[in-house]
C-alpha positions in Angstrom: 42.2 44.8 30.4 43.5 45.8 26.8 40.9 46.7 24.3 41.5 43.5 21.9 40.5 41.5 24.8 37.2 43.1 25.8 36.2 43.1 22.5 36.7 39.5 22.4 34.5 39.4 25.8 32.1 41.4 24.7 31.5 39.4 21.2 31.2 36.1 23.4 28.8 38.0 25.1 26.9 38.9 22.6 26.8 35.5 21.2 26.1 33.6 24.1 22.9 35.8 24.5 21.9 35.3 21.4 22.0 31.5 21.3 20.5 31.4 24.6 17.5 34.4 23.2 16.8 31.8 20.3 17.3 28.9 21.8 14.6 30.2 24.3 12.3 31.9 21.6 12.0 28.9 19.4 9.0 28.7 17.3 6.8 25.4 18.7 5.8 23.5 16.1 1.8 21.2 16.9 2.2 17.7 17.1 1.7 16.0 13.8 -1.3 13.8 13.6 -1.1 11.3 11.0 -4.5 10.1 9.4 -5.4 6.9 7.1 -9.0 6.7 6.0 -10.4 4.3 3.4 -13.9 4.1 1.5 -14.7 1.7 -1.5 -14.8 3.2 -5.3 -17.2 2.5 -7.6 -16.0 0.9 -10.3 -18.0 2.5 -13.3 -16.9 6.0 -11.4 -13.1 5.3 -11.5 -12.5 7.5 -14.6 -14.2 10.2 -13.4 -12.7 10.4 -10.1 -9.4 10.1 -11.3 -9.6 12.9 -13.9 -11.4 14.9 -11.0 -8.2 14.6 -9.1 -5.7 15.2 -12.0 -7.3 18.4 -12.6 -8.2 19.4 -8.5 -10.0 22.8 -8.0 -7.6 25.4 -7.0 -9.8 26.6 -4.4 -10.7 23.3 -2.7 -6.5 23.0 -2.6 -6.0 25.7 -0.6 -9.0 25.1 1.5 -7.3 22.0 2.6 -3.9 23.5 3.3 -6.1 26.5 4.9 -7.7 24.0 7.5 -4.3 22.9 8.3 -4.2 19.6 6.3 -0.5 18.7 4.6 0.8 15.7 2.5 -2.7 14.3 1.8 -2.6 11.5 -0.8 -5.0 8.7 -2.2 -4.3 5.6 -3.4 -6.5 3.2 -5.4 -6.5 -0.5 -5.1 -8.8 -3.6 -6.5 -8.8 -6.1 -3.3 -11.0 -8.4 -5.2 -12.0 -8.7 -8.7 -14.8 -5.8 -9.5 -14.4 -4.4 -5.5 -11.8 -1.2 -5.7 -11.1 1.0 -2.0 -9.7 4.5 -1.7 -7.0 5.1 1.0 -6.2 8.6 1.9 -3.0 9.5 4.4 -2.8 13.2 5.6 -1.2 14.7 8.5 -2.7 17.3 10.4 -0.8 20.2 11.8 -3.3 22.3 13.3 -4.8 22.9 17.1 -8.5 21.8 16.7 -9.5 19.5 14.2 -13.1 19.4 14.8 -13.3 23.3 13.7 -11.2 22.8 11.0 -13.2 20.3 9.3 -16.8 22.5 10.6 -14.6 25.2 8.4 -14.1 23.2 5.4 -17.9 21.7 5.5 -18.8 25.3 5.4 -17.0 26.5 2.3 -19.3 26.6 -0.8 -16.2 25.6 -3.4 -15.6 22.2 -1.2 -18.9 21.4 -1.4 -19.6 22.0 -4.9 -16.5 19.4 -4.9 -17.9 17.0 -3.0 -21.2 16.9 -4.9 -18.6 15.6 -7.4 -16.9 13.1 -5.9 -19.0 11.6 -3.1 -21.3 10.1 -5.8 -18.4 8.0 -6.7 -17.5 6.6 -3.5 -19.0 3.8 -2.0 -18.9 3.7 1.5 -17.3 -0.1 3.5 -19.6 -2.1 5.1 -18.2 -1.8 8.1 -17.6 1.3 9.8 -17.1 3.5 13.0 -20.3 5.3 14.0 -18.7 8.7 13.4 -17.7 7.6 9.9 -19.7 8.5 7.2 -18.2 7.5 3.9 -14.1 7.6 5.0 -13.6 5.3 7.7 -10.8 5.9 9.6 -8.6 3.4 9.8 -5.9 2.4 13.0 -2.4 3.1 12.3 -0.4 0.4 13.8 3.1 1.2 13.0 5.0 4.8 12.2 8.4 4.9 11.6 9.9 8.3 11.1 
């Protein structure tokens, strides 16, 4: 065999072992769980939270993305005259969501922020009996 040619092996070789080493060693990414929660707003409180959450606390931010929490939003809405509801969307990329959220409860910043905000919510009448004053809502349709 000449030389050109078992270079030409031994690059095909090479390359074939390394697809097949990364193809093998691909990093797993968790399932994505999507969340949708609502809560009601009260009305005189409106201003507040909304200049709460222009301005968010740095820390509570990357508490959040700490506890494995990404593209969280919330949306406001007036259903009826004078009655306004909060819906948050977040998806959740971590492996144990329950300890998660026990480490988020536990961090003195995101409490001091909720002492600021759960005064303005208003929890729905009716709710699951784990929700306290997000209820979580069913998702009925995903389209990726």
């Amino acid at each position: 065999m000449n030389l050109t040619l078992m270079r030409r092996c031994m690059l095909g070789l090479v390359l074939l072992v390394a697809a097949g080493f990364s193809i093998g060693c691909a990093a797993v990414t968790p399932p994505v769980e999507r969340w949708g929660m609502v809560t009601g707003v009260k009305p005189e409180k409106i201003a507040y939270y909304k200049d709460l959450h222009a301005h968010p606390w740095p820390a509570v931010g990357h508490k959040i993305s700490e506890c494995n929490i990404r593209n969280y939003s919330i949306y406001l809405r007036e259903l009826e005259p004078g009655k306004y509801y909060l819906f948050s969307y977040f998806e959740y990329v971590g492996k144990d969501f329950k300890a998660d959220m026990a480490k988020m409860a536990a961090d003195p910043e995101t409490n001091r922020w909720w002492k600021e905000t759960d005064p303005c919510q208003q929890p729905i009448a009716l709710r699951g009996p784990d929700d306290k004053i997000w209820s979580k809502m069913e998702e009925v349709f995903y389209q990726k």
